[in-house]
C-alpha positions in Angstrom: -17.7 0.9 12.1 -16.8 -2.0 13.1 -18.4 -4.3 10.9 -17.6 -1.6 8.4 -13.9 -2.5 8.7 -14.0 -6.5 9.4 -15.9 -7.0 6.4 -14.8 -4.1 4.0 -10.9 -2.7 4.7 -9.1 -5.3 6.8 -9.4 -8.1 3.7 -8.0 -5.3 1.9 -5.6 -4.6 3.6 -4.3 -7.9 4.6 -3.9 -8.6 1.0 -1.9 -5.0 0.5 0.3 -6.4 3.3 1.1 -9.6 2.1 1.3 -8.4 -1.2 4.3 -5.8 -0.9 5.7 -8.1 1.7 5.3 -5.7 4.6 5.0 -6.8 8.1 3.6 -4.9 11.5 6.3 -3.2 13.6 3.7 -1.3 16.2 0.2 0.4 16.2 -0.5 3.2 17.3 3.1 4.4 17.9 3.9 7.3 20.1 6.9 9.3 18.7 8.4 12.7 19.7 11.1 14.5 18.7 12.6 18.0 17.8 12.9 18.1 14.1 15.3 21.6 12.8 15.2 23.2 9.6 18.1 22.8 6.9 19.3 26.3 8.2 19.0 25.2 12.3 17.2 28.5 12.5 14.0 27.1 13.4 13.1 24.0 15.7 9.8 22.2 15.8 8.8 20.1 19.0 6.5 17.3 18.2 4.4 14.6 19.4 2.2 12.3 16.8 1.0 9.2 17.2 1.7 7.1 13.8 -1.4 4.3 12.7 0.9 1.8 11.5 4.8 1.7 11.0 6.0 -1.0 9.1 9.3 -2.8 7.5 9.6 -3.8 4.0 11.3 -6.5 2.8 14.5 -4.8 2.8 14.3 -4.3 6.7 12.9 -0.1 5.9 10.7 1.9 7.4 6.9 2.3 6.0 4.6 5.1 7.4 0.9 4.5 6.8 -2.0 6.8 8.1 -5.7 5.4 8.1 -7.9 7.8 7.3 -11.9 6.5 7.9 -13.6 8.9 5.9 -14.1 8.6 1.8 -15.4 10.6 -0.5 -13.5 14.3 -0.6 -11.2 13.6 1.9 -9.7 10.7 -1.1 -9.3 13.4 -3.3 -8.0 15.8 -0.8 -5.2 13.1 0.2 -4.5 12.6 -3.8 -3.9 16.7 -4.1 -1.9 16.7 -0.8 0.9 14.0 -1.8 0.8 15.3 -5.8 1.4 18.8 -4.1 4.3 17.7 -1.5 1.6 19.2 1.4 1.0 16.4 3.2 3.0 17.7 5.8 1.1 14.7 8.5 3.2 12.3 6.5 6.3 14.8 6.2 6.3 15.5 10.0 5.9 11.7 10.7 8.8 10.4 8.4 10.9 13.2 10.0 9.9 11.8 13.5 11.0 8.1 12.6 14.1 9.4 10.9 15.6 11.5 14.0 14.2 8.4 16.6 16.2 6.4 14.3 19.1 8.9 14.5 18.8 8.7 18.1 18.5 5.0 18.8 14.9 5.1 19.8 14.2 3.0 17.0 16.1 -0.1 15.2 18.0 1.0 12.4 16.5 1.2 9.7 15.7 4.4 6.5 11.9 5.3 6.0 11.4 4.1 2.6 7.4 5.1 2.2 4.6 6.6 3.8 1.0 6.6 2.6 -2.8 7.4 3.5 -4.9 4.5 3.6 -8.8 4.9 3.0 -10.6 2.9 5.5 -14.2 3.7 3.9 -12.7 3.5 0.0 -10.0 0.5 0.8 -7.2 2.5 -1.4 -3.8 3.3 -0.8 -2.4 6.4 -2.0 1.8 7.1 -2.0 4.3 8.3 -3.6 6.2 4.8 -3.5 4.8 2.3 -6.2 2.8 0.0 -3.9 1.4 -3.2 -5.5 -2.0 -2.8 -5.3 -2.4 0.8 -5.0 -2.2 4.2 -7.0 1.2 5.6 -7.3 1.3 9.4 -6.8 4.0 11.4 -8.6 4.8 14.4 -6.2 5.8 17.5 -7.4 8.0 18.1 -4.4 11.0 15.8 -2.9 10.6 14.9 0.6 13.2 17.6 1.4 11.8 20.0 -0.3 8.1 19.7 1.6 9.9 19.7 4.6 11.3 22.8 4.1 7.7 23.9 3.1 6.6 22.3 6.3 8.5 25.0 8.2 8.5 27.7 5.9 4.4 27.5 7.1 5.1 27.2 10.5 7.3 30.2 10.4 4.5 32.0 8.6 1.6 30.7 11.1 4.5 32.0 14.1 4.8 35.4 12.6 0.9 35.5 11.9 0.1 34.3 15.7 2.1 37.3 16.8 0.6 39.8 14.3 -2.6 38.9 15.8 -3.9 36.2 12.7 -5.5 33.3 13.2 -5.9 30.3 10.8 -9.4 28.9 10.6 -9.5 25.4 10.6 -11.5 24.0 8.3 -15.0 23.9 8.3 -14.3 25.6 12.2 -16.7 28.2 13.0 -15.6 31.8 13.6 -16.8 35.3 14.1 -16.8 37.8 11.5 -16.3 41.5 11.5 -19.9 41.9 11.9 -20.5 39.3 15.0 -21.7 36.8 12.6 -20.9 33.4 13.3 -19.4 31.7 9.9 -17.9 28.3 9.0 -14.3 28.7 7.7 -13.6 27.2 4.2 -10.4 25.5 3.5 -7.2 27.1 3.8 -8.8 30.4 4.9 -7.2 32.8 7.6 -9.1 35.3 9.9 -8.1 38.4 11.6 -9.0 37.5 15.6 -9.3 40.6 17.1 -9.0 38.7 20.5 -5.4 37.9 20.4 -4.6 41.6 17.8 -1.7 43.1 19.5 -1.4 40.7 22.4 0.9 38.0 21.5 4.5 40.2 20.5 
């Protein structure tokens, strides 16, 4: 891996870098923070831990995530910004905004946040990076946050109805005892937990 990186992504990403005039803020950033729906009905308490945050030239926020895995994952990461679902990216913009909000962090707006492909050296975002694909979203940032929520509320209420969400690719037992592997997006009825979380 590492060789994989010296020789292959960090060129690459130097060059993205010095290209769009970014510079390092932290690695590996530890942020928390409760993030509330429009409607301060709901509250979500987080705690991530962002790759890389970034200023631009203009002294903003950038967000990236390093992904080391290629191949479906690239096309799963195109889908997920297209779709306003990458909710990773959502949650962490949301983190940096309220730590801003709160003085845990230099002033400062989030301007962009992107997945970069360690094993295929490409950026993907919504924000037109030189040097990278531009992704046109079909949602505004507002409006996958409120998506965000609206599927937490919906994993809540399924949690208490006794419904699990497979992971993907997780195993899981069937009706029949039969262990399975969980394709994406799938949920499972876990008769474990059926009746006992109310």
């Amino acid at each position: 891996l590492k060789s994989l990186l010296k020789e292959h992504s960090i060129p690459k990403w130097i060059e993205l870098l010095k290209e769009n005039n970014l510079r390092i803020v932290k690695s590996e950033l530890e942020v928390s923070g409760v993030i509330s729906s429009p409607d301060k009905k709901t509250d979500i308490k987080l705690n991530a831990r962002i790759d890389l945050l970034l200023k631009n030239a203009d002294d903003n926020y950038v967000i990236f995530d390093l992904k080391y895995h290629g191949g479906t994952g690239t096309t799963k990461r195109q889908n997920q910004i297209k779709d306003g679902k990458d909710y990773q990216l959502v949650m962490y913009r949301a983190l940096v905004e309220k730590m801003v909000e709160e003085k845990r962090l230099p002033e400062g707006k989030v301007d962009a946040v992107g997945f970069f492909m360690l094993a295929t050296r490409e950026l993907f975002s919504a924000y037109p990076f030189v040097g990278s694909e531009t992704i046109k979203p079909k949602l505004t940032f507002q409006q996958s946050l409120d998506a965000l929520f609206a599927a937490y509320n919906e994993v809540v209420e399924n949690l208490c109805n006794g419904i699990l969400k497979e992971g993907e690719g997780m195993p899981y037992i069937d009706d029949k005892g039969k262990t399975k592997k969980a394709p994406d997006n799938s949920y499972g009825e876990n008769k474990v937990l059926k009746g006992k979380l109310n």
